[in-house]
N, C-alpha and C positions, 0 to 999 in steps of 0.2 A: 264480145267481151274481150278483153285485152288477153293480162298474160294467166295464165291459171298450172296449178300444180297437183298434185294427186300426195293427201296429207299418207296414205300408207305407205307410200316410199320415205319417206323422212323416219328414219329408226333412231341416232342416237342426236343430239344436242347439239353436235357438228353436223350433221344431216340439215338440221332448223337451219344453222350459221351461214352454212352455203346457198341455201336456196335460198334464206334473205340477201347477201349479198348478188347472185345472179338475179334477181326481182329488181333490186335495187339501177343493176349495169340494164336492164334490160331498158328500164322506166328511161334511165337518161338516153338511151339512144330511138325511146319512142318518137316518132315525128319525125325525124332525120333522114335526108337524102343519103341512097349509098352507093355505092359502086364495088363490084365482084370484079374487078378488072378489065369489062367489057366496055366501060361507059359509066355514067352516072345514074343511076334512078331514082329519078325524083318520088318521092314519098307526098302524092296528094292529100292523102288522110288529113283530118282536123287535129291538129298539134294537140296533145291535151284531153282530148275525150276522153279517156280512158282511165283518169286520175284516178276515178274514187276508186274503183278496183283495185289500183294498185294500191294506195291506201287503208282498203281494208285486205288485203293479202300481206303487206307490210307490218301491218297493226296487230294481226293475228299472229306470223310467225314473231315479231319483237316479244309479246306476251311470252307462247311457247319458251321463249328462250329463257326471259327473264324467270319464270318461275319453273324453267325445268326442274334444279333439283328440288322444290318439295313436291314437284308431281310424281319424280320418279327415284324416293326414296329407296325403293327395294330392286 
């Protein structure tokens, strides 16, 4: 399974905001060849496998976000 989070660490509504956005950086550098300085490494993986995951990890934190405050009125 691709990129995965653990929802008990997410406490306040900027908690949700960042781990959408690093989900988000992570997805576009899915599949991408990279280099630590050493060389290049190539990334043979299947470009792409991994969509729906990110998709529904993406779809669920957007939710959270969007209707944080009437979740968490008090």
């Amino acid at each position: 399974m691709g990129y995965t989070y653990n929802e008990k660490e997410l406490v306040t509504k900027e908690d949700y905001i960042l781990k959408l956005a690093e989900i988000k950086a992570y997805r576009e550098l899915d599949g991408q060849d990279f280099d630590f300085g050493t060389g290049i490494i190539i990334n043979d993986m299947s470009f792409g496998s991994e969509d729906a995951y990110y998709e529904m990890d993406l779809q669920s934190l957007e939710e959270a976000i969007e209707y944080w405050d009437e979740n968490n009125e008090n």
